[in-house]
N, C-alpha and C positions, 0 to 999 in steps of 0.2 A: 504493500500500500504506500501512497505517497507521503503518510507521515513518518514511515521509518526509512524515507528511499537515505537520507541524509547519514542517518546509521550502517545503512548498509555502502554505501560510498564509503566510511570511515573505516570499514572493516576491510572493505576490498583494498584501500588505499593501504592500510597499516599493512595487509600479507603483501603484496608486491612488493613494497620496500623493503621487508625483511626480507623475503625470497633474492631481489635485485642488490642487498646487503651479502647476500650469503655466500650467494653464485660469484660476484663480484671478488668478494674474499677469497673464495678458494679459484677464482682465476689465476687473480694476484699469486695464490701461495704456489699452485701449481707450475707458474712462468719463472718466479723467484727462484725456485728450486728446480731448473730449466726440465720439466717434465714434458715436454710439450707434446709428446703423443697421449699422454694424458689427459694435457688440456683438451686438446681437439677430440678426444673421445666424450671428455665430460660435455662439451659443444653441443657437439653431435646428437648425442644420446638425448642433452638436454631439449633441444630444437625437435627432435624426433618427436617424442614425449608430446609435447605440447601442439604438433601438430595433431597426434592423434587424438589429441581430446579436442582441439578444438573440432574436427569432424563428426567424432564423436556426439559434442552436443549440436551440430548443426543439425546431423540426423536426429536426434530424438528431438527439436526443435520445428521441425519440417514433421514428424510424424504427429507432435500434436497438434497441428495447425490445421490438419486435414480437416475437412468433413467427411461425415458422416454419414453413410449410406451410399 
């Protein structure tokens, strides 16, 4: 509902930045300690991941939108 949309902004807001805190950090730790087929795995993987869920919810976003009958 719209009186908690503000709420839910704040929560969305707070995970991303700890998420973009954390990934950030262990970029950083991984390049520093020149791991770098590491890095590009954790990349990779990370990027992967996230596509599949954003598909993910397209489809179940697209099935509820359908109608009916």
């Amino acid at each position: 509902p719209i009186s908690k949309r503000g709420t839910a902004y704040g929560i969305f807001n707070t995970i991303y930045g700890s998420a973009f805190l954390a990934g950030s950090a262990l970029i950083g730790l991984l390049y520093d300690k020149n791991l770098l087929t590491l890095l590009f795995l954790f990349v990779a993987l990370t990027q992967g991941l996230s596509i599949f869920i954003l598909f993910s919810l397209m489809r179940s976003f697209r099935r509820d939108k359908k109608p009916n009958g």
